[in-house]
N, C-alpha and C positions, 0 to 999 in steps of 0.2 A: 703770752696771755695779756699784755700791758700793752696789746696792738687793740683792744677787746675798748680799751675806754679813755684814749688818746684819739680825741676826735682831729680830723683831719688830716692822718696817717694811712700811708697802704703800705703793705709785708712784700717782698720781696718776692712773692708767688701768688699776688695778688692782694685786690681788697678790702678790707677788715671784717668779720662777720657782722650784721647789723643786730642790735640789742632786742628793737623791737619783734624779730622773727624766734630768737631765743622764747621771749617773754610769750607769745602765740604758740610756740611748741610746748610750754607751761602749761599752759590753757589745756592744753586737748588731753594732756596726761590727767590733768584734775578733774576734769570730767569722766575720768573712767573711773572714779573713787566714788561717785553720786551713786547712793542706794534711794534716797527717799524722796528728792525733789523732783526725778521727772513722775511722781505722781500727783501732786500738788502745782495746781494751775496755778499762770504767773498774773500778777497785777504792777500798774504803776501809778504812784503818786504824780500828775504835771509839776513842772517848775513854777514857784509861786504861789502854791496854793497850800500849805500849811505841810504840817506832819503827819495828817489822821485822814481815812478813807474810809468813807461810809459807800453802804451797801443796803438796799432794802429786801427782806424779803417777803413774799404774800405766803401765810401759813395753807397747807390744804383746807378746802372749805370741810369736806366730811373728816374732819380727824380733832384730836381733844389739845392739838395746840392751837386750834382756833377755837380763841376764849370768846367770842365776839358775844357780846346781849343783846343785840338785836332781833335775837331769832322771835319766831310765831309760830307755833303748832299746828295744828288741825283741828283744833279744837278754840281758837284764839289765844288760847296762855301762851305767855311771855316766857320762852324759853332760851336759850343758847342755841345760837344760828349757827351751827355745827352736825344737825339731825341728828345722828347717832355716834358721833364721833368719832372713836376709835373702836368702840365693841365692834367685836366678832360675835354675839350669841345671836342668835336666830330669834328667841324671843324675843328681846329687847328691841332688835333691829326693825320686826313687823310690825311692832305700835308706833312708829316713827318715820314709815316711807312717808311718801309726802303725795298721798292722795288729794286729786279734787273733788269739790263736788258738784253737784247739777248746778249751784247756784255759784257756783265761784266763791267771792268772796276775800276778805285779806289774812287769809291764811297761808300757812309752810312760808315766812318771810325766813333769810338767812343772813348770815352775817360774815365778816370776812375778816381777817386779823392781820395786822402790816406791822412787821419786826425792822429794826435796823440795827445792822448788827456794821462793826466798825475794826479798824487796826489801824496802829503806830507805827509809824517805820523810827526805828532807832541806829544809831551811825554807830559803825567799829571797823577797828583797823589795827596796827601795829606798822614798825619800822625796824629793819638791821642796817646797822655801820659796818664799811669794812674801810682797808687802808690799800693801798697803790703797790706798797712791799707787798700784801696778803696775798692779793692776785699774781704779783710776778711770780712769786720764791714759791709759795705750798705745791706742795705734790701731788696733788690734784689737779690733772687736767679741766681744765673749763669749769674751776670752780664756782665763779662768777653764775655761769651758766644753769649750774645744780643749787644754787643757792635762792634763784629766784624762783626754779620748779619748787623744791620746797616752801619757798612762803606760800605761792598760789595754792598749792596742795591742803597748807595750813590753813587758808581764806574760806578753801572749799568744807576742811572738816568745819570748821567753826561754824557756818553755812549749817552745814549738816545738822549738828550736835545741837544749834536754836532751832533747827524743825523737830531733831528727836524731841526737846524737850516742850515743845510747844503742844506736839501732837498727845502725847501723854497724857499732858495737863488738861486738856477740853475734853477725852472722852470718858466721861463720868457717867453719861446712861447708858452706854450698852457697854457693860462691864462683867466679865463669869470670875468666878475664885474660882480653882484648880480644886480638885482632889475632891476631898469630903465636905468642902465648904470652912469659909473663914465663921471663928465663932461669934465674931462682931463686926465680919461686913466690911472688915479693912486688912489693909498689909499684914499690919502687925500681926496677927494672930495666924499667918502662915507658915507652916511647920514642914514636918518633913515626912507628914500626909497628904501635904497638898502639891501632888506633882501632877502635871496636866495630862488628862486622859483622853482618847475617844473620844469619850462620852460632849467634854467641855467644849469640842470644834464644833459638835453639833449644833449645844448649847448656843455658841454664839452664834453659831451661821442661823438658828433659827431667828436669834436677837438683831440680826443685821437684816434680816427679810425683813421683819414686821415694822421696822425703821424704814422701809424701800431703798434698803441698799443695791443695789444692781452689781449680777454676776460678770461684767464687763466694765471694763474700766479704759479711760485716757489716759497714756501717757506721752511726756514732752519728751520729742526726737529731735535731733536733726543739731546741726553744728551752731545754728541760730536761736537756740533752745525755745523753736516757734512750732515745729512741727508736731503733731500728735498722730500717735498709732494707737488701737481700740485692741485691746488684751483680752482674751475670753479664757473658758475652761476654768472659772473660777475667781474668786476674790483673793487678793494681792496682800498677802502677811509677812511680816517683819519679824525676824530673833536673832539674838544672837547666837555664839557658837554652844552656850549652856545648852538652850530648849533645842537646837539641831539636832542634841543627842537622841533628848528625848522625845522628840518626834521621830527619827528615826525606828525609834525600840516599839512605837505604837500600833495596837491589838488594834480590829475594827471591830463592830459586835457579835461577828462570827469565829473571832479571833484569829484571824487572819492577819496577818501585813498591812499595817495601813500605809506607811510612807511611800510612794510611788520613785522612783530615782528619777531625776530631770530630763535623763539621755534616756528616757522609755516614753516619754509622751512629745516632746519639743524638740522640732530641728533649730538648727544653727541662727535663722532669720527671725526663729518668734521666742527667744531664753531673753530672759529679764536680766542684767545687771546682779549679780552675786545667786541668782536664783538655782536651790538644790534639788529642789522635787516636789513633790503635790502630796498632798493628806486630805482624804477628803474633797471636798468644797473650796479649801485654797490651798493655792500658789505658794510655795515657801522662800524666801528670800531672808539669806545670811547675810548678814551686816556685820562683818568681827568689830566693828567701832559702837554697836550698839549699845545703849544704854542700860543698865540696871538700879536697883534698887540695893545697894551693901548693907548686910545686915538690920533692915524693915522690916524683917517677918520677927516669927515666934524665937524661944530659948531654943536652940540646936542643943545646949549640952556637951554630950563628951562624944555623942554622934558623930563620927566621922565620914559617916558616908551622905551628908548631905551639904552642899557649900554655904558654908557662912564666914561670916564677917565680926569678931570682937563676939564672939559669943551666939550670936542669933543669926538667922535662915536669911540666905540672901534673895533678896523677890524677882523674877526676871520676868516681863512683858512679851508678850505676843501680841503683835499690832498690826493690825487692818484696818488700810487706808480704801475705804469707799470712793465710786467715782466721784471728782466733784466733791470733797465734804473739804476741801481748805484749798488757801491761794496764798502764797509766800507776796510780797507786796514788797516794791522797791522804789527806788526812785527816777522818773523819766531824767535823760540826760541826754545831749548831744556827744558827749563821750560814749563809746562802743565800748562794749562787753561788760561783765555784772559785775565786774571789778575797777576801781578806779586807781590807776600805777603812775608813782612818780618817782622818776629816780636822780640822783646828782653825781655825776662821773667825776674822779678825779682831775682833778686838772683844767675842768670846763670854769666857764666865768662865776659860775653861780657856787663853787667849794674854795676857790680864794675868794676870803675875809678875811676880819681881826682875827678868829679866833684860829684861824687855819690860812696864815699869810703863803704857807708854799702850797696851797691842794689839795694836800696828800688823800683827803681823805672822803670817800664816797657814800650815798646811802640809799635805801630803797624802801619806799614804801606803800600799802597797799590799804585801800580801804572801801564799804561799800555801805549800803543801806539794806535794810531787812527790817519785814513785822509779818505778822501771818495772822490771816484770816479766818475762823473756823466759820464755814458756809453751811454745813450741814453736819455738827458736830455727831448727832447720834448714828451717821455714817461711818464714823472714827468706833473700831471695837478691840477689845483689849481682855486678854486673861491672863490674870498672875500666877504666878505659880512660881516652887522652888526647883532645885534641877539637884541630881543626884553630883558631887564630888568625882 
């Protein structure tokens, strides 16, 4: 093993293994741990140009996030340049088409509304030491080599666990409570009534249409994390292994089976990364690392058959990632791959110094840039609910 980081040494059967193709076999393992970012389009900060990346976007003209006052009616009052906005009612909408008349005129002027919406990239990293004995003596073969698969592995969840938490946090309008409804419109008051039905996938899938969510989605393929494949047969949902259950056990309004099983509709070329089976409108994909809420809901009590936390109902998230509604943002670098690895072998010139006159002693460490973008957060949909014990 001490052939591994004794640079300038060949073994007796050849050699030595090179570190850098170790650290690349790292790579492709930790990418098989990614549930949520190849849904989330990539961006980069250039070199030199600050920490923060802005993004403009133009609001739809007929919809009520175009505030614009500009507008002119048919009649010349000064109205909001949005005609009808967001209404759907047929009355409302026919005193507002935007007829002309014989004589023209400076009437139906519109308006148009321009957002910029912005992210941070923020730096994180970590390091391990080892020693020269560590690697010779342990009983683990190629420990060196298992040692650096797991920090990558650790880079990746960390990765993961700032987009779980990022996604959460932005989708605030299109939001359902589970069950019978929260009695004040938040976590807290989720109980061990509020466990997700039927009824609530509908719920959102109607809330994610009228937001123009699209039943198709990009995701990032390919070893370059450049390529994208277009996903259909529904919109792309996250749970952990709680809600798996209880989608699983799920009635449809004829009370039928809703959960679909994954190896009944998807061969081997079109399965998503952790992906279990279909409900509905979406795609179900288990994440056993995903996030919850410990103890956020209502009093559980002496109830044991619902999971909580110090007393009260634990909340768990169902989350639908629209096409396009976020972009993870990093940093442009002439160093290759979304990791940036330094390491100090024992023995090499840079581990003798004062404080280490013989070597002995090695280290490695990993670090990268991350901030994420909410591009179209009402595409981001989310229903809480408790899950049975």
């Amino acid at each position: 093993m001490a052939l591994l980081y004794k640079e300038g040494t060949t073994a007796t059967v050849g050699a030595n293994v090179r570190v850098d193709h170790l650290l690349k076999n790292a790579l492709v393992e930790a990418a098989e741990e990614q549930f949520l970012f190849p849904l989330a389009s990539k961006e980069s900060i250039p070199l030199h140009t600050g920490k923060t990346i802005k993004r403009e976007r133009i609001e739809p003209m007929i919809s009520d996030k175009n505030i614009s006052a500009e507008g002119i009616d048919s009649t010349g009052k000064t109205v909001k340049g949005n005609l009808w906005g967001s209404s759907r009612d047929v009355g409302a909408i026919t005193g507002l088409l935007p007829e002309i008349g014989e004589e023209g005129g400076r009437f139906n002027r519109v308006g148009f509304t321009k957002n910029t919406i912005s992210a941070t990239i923020k730096d994180y990293g970590f390091f391990f030491e080892y020693t020269d004995d560590s690697m010779q003596f342990d009983d683990i073969v190629d420990l060196y080599q298992k040692l650096c698969s797991e920090a990558v592995k650790g880079a990746n969840k960390i990765q993961e666990t700032l987009l779980n938490i990022d996604l959460i946090s932005v989708a605030d309008a299109t939001v359902v409570f589970a069950g019978k409804g929260a009695t004040d419109g938040t976590r807290k008051s989720l109980g061990k009534d509020n466990i997700i039905t039927y009824n609530d996938l509908r719920k959102l899938d109607r809330k994610l249409t009228l937001a123009r969510c699209p039943y198709q989605t990009k995701i990032i393929t390919g070893s370059a994390k450049q390529d994208t494949r277009v996903v259909g047969q529904g919109r792309i949902a996250y749970v952990g292994p709680e809600l798996e259950t209880e989608l699983e056990n799920l009635k449809d309004q004829f009370g039928n089976p809703a959960f679909v099983s994954v190896e009944h509709y998807a061969d081997a070329g079109h399965i998503l990364n952790g992906e279990v089976g279909k409900v509905g409108k979406f795609r179900i994909i288990m994440d056993p690392y995903f996030l919850h809420f410990a103890g956020e809901g209502a009093a559980a009590g002496d109830d044991t058959t619902i999971k909580a936390t110090g007393g009260k109902c634990d909340v768990f998230p169902f989350l639908v990632i629209g096409d396009d509604a976020c972009s993870t943002v990093g940093l442009a670098s002439s160093k290759a791959g979304k990791f940036v690895i330094n390491e100090v072998k024992p023995g090499s010139s840079q581990s003798v110094n004062f404080s280490d006159p013989f070597g002995k002693k090695g280290l490695f460490s990993i670090q990268f840039w991350y901030g994420f973008m909410a591009q179209r957060p009402e595409r981001i949909g989310l229903i809480y609910s408790c899950a049975h014990a």
